[in-house]
C-alpha positions in Angstrom: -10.1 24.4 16.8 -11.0 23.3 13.2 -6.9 23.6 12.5 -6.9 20.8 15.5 -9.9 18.6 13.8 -8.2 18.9 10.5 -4.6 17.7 12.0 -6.0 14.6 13.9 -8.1 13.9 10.7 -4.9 13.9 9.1 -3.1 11.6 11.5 -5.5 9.3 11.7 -5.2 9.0 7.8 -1.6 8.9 8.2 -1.8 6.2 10.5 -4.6 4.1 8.8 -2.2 4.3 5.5 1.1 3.3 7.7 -0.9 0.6 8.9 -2.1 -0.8 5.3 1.3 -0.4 4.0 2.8 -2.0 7.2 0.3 -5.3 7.0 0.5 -5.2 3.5 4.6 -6.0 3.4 4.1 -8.5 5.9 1.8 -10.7 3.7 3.6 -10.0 0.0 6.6 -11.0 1.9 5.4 -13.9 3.4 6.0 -12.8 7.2 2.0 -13.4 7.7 1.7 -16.9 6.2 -1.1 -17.6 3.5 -4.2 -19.5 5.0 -3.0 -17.9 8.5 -5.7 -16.5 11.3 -5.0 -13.7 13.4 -6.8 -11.8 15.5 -7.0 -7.7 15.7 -5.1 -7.3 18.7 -2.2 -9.6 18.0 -1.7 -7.4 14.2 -2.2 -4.3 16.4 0.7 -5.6 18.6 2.5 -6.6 16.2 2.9 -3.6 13.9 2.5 -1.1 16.9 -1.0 0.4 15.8 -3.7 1.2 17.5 -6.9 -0.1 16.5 -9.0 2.1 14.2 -6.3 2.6 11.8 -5.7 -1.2 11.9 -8.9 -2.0 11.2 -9.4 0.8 8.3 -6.6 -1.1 7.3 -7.8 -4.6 7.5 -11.2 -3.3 5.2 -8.8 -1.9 2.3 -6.4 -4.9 2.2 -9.9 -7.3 2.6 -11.3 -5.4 -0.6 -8.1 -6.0 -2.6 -8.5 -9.7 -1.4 -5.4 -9.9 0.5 -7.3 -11.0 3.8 -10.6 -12.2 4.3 -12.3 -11.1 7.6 -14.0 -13.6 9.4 -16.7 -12.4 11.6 -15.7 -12.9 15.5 -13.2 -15.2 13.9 -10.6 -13.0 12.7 -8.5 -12.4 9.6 -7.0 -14.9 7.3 -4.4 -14.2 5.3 -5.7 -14.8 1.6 -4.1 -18.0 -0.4 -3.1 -16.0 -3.4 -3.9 -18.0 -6.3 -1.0 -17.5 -8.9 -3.3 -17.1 -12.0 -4.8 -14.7 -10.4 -1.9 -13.2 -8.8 0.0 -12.7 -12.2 -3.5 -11.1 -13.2 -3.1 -8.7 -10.9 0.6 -8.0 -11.4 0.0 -7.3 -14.8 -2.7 -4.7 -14.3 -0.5 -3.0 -11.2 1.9 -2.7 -14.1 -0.1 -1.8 -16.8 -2.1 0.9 -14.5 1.5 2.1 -12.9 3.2 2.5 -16.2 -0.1 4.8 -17.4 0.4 6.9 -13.9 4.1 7.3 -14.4 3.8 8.3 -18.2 1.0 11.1 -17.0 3.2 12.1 -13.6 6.7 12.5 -15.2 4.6 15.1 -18.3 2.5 17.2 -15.1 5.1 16.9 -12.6 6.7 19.8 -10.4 10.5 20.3 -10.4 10.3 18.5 -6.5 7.8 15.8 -8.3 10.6 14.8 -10.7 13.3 14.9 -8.4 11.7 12.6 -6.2 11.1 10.2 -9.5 14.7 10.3 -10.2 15.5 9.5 -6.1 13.4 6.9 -7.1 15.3 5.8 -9.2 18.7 5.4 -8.1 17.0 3.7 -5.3 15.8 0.5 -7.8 19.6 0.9 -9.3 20.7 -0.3 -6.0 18.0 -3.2 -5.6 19.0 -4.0 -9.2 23.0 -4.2 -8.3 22.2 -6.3 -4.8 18.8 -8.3 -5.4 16.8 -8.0 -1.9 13.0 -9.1 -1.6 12.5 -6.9 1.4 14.2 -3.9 -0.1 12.9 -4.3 -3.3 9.1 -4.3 -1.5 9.9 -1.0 -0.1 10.6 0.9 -2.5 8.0 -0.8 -4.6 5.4 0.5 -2.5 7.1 3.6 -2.0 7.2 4.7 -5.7 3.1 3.2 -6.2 2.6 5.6 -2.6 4.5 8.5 -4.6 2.1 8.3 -8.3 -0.7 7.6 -6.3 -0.6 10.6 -4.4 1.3 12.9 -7.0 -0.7 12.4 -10.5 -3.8 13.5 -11.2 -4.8 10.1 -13.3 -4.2 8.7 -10.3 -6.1 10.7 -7.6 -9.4 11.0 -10.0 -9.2 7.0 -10.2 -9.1 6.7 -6.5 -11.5 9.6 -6.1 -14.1 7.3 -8.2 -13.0 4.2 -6.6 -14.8 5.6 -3.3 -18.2 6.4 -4.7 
């Protein structure tokens, strides 16, 4: 029983992260329009999501201000401000540079063979330039230092207090 409580706990978190990462493409690329409502059920539709994890979803992109919930309104897609936006791309950079540096000394064998996957992956955004692509595996190598570096788990692990 508590093997069963532990894998639907880990599901649901697996599903609430697919979700983020899912909604989250859709607005850096632009698919969800800035200024744009929606409503819960049409983003559930549309990314194939059931509530709860769309919603745990919705909180963590409203606290990095990408939408604003709007009580028995819905969600707007946030108007990114480009001062602020290259703010923010500067710190993502700044903080993923310090998590790589700390990763690539701790890592595992597997944790650096994923890096260099990682990689050859950008080599071949870098050779055919493709926004969509290039998002991917963007947020698939912040998704890999986020979960695989210890900098990164304690800042996370403080972010929640």
């Amino acid at each position: 029983m508590d093997t069963t409580v532990t894998s639907l706990s880990q599901a649901r978190c697996s599903l609430t992260t697919l979700a983020y990462e899912k909604l989250e493409e859709l607005i850096v690329t632009l698919k969800l329009k800035p200024g744009s409502t929606h409503n819960e059920n049409n983003l559930q539709q549309l990314i194939g999501i059931g509530r709860t994890p769309v919603r745990e979803a919705l909180q963590r992109l409203s606290r990095e201000g990408l939408v604003e919930i709007l009580p028995r309104k819905g969600i707007k897609i946030t108007e990114v401000e480009y001062e602020g936006g290259f703010l923010r791309v500067e710190l993502a950079r700044t903080l993923l540079t310090l998590m790589a540096r700390t990763g690539a000394v701790r890592a595992t064998s597997e944790q650096k063979q994923a890096f260099s996957d990682i990689a050859i992956a950008y080599d071949k955004v870098a050779q055919t330039p493709d926004l969509g692509f290039l998002w991917v595996k963007t947020a698939g190598f912040a998704t890999f230092i986020l979960r695989n570096t210890p900098t990164s788990q304690s800042l996370l692990a403080s972010g929640q207090n």
